[in-house]
Backbone as JSON Lines, residues from 0, in Angstrom:
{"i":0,"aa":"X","n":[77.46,-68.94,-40.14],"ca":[77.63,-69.41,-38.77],"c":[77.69,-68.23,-37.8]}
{"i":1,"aa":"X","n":[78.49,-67.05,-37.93],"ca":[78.18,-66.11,-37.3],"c":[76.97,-65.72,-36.91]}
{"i":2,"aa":"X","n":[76.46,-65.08,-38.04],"ca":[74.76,-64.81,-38.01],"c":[73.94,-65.95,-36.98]}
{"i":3,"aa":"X","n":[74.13,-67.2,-37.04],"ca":[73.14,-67.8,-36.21],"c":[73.84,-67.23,-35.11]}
{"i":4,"aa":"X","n":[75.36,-67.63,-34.45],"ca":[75.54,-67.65,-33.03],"c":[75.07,-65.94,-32.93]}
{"i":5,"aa":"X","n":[74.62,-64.89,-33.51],"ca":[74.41,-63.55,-32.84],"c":[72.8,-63.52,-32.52]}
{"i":6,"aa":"X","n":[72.02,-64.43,-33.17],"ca":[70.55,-64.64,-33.22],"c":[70.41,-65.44,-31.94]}
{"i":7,"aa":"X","n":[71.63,-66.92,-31.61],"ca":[71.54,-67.21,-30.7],"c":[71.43,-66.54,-29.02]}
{"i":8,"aa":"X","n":[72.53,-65.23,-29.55],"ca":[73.05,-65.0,-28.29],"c":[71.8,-64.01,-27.83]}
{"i":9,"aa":"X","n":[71.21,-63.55,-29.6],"ca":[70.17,-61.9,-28.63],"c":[68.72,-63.12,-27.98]}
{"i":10,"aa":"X","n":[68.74,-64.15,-28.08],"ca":[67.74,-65.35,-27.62],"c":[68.06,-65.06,-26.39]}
{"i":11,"aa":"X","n":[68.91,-65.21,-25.75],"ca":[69.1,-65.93,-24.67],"c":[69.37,-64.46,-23.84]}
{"i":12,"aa":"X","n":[69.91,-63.27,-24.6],"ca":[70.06,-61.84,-23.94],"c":[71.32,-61.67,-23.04]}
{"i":13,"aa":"X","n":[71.83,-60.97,-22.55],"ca":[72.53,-60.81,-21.27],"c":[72.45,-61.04,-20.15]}
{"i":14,"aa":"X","n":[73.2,-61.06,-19.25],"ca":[73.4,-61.46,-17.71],"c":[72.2,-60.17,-17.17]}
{"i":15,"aa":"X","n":[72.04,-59.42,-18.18],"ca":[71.15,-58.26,-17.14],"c":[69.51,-58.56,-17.02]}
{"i":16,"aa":"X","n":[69.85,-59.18,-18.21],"ca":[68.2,-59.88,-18.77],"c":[67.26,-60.64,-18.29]}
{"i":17,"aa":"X","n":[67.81,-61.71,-17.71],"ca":[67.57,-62.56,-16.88],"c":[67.34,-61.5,-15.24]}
{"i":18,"aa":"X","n":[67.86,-60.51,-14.61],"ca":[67.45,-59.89,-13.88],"c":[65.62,-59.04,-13.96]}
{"i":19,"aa":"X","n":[66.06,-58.65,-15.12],"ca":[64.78,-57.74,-15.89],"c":[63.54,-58.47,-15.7]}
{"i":20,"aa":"X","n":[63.66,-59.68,-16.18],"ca":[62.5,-60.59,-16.69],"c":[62.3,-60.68,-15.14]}
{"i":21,"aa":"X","n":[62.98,-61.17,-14.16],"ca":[62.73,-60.96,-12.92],"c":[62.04,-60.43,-12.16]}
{"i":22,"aa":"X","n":[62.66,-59.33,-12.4],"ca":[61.84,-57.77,-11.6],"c":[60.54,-57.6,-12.12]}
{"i":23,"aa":"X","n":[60.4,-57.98,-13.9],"ca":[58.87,-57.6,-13.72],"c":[58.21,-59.04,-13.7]}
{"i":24,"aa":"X","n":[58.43,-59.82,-13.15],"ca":[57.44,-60.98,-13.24],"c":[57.32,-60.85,-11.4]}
{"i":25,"aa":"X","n":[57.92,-59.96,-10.71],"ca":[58.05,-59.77,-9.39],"c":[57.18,-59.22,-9.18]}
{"i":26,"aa":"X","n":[57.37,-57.71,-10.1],"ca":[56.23,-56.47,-9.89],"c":[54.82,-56.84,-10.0]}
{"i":27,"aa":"X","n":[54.72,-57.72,-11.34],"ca":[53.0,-58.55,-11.82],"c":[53.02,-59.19,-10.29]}
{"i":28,"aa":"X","n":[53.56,-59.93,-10.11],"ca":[53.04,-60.86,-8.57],"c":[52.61,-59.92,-7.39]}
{"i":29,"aa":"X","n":[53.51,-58.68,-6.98],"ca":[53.0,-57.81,-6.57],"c":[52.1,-57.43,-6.89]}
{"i":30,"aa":"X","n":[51.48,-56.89,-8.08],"ca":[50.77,-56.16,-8.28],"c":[49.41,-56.53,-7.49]}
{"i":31,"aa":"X","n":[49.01,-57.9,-8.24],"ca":[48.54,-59.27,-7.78],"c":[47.77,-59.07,-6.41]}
{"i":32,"aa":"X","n":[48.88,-60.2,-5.87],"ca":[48.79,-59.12,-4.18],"c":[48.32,-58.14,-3.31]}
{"i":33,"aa":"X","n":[48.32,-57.01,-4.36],"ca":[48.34,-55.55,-3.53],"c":[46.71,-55.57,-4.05]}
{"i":34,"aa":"X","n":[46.43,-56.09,-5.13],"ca":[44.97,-56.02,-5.13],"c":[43.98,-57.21,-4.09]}
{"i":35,"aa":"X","n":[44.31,-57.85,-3.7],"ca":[43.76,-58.95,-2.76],"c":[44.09,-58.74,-1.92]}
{"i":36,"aa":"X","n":[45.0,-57.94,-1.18],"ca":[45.62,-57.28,-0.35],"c":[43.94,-56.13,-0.06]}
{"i":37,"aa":"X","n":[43.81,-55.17,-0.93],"ca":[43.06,-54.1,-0.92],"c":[41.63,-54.91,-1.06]}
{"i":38,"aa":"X","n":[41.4,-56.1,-1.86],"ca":[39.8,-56.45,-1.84],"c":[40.07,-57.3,-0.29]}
{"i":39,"aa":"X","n":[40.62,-57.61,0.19],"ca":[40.41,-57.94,1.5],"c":[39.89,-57.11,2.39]}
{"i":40,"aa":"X","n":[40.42,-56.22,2.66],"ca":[40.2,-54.67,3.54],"c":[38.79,-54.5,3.34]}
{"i":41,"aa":"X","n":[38.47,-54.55,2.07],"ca":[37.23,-53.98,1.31],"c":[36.12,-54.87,1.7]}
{"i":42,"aa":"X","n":[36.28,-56.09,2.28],"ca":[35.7,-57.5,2.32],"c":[34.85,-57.81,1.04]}
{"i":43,"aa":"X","n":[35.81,-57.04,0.05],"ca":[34.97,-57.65,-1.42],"c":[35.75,-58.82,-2.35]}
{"i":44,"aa":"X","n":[36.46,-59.74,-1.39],"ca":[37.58,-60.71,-2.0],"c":[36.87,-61.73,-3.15]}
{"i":45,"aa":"X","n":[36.72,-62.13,-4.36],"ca":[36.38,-62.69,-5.41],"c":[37.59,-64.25,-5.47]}
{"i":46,"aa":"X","n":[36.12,-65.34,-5.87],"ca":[37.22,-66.2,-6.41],"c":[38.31,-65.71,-7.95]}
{"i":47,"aa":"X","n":[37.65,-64.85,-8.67],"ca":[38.43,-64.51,-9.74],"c":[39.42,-63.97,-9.58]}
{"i":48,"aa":"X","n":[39.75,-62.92,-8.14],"ca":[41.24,-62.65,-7.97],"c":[42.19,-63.83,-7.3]}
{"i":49,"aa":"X","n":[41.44,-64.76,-6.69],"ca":[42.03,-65.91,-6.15],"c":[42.73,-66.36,-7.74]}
{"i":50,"aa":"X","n":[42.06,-66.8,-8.56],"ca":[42.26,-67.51,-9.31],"c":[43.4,-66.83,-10.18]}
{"i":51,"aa":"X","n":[43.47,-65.38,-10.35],"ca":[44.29,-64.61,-11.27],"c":[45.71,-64.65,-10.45]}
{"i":52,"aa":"X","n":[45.48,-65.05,-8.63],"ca":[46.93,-64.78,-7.85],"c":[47.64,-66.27,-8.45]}
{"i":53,"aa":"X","n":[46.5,-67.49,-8.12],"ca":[47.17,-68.69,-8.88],"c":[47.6,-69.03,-10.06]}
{"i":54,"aa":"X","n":[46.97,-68.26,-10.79],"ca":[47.54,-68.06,-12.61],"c":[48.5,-67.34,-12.92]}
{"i":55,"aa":"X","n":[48.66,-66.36,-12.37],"ca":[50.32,-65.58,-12.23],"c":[51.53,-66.27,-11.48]}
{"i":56,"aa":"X","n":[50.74,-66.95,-10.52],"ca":[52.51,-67.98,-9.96],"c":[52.75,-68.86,-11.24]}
{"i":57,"aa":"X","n":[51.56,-69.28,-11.83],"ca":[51.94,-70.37,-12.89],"c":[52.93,-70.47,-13.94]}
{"i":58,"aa":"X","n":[52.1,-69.3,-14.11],"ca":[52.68,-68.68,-15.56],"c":[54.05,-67.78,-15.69]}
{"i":59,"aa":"X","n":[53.94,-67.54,-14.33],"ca":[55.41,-66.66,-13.49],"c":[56.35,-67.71,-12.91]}
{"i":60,"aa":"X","n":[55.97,-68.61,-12.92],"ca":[56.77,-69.66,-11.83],"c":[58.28,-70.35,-12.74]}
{"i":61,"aa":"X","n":[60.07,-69.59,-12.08],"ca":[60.93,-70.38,-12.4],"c":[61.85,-70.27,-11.44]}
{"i":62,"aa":"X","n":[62.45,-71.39,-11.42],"ca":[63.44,-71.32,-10.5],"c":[64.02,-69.99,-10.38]}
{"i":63,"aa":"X","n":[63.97,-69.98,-8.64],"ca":[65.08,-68.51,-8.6],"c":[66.0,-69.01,-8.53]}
{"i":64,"aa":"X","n":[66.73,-69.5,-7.5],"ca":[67.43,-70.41,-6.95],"c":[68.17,-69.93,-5.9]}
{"i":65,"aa":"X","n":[67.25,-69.45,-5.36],"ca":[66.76,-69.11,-3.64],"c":[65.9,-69.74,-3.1]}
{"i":66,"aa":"X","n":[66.35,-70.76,-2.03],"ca":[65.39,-71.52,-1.61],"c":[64.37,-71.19,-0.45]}
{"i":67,"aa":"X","n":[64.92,-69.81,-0.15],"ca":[63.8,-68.59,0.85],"c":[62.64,-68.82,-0.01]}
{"i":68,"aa":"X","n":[62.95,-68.16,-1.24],"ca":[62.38,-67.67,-1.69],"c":[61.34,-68.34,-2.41]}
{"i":69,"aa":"X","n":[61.65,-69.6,-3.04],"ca":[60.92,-70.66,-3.43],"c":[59.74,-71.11,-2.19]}
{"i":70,"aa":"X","n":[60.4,-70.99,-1.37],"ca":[59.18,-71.67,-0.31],"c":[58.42,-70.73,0.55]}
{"i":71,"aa":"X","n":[58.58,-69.35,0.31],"ca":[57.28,-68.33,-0.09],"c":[56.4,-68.27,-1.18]}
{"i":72,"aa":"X","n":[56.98,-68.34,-2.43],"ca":[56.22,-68.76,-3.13],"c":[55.42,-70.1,-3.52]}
{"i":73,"aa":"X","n":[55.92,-71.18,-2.79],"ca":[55.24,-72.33,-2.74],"c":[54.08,-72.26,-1.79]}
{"i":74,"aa":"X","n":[53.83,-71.34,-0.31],"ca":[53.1,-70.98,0.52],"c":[51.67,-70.74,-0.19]}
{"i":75,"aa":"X","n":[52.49,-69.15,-0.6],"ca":[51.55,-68.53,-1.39],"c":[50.64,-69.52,-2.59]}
{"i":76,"aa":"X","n":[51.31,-70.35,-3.64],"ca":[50.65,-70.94,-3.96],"c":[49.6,-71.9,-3.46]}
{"i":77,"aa":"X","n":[49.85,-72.69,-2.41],"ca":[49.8,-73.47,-1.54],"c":[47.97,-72.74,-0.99]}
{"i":78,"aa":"X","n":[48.47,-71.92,-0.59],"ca":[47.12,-70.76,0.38],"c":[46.28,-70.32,-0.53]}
{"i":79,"aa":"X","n":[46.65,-70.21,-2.13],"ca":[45.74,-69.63,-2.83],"c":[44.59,-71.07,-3.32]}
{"i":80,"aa":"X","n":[45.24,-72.04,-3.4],"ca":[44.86,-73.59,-3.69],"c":[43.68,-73.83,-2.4]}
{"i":81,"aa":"X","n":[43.87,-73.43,-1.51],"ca":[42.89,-73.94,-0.09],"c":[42.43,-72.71,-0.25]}
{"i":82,"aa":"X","n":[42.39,-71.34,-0.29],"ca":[41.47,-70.22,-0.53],"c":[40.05,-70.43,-1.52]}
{"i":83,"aa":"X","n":[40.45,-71.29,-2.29],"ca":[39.66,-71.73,-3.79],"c":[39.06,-72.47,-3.28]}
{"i":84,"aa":"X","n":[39.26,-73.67,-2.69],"ca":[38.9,-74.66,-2.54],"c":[37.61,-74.69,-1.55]}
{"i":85,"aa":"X","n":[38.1,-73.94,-0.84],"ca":[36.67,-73.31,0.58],"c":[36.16,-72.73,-0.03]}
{"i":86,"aa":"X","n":[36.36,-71.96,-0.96],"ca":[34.9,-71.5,-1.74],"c":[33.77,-72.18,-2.71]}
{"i":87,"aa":"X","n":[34.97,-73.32,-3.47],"ca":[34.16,-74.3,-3.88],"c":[33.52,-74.98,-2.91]}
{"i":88,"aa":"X","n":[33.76,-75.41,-1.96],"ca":[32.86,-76.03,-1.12],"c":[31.69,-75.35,-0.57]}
{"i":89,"aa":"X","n":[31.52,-73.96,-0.33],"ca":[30.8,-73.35,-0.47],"c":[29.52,-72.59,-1.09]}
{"i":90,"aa":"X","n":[29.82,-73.24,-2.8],"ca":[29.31,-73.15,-4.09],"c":[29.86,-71.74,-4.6]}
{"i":91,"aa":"X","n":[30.62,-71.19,-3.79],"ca":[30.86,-69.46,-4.21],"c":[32.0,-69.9,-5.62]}
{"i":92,"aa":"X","n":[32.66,-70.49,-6.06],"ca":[33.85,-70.25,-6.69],"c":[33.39,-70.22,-8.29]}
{"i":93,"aa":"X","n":[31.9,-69.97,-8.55],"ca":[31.94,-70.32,-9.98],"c":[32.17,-69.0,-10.86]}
């Protein structure tokens, strides 16, 4: 019984852990960003970075439980969904 609850506890990690996982699922979203950020400038913007900004909220997406903060990231999702979408209508998004 010991042994499980210590397997349990390194599962679930520390109070710091839950920060960690944070910061870098922050930094990837940044990262993200800073490149669509830069192919903008460039006017070389791709549906494939559209699609990689919407696949990283996905796959990145948990409650913070900041509701600022949730509804920037709902934006962002939100804008990357109609970014796509005008390109499909366009025929550009394949």
């Amino acid at each position: 019984m010991g042994v499980d609850a210590l397997l349990a506890l390194q599962d679930v990690g520390g109070p710091l852990e839950g920060r960690r996982r944070s910061m870098r699922r922050a930094g990837r979203l940044l990262d993200v960003l800073d490149d669509l950020k830069v192919a903008l400038i460039d006017g070389a913007l791709t549906p494939a970075q559209i699609r990689a900004l919407s696949t990283t909220l996905a796959e990145q997406r948990e409650a913070t439980g900041d509701p600022a903060l949730e509804s920037v990231l709902d934006e962002i999702e939100t804008r990357a969904a109609v970014e796509l979408a005008k390109l499909e209508v366009r025929g550009l998004a394949s």
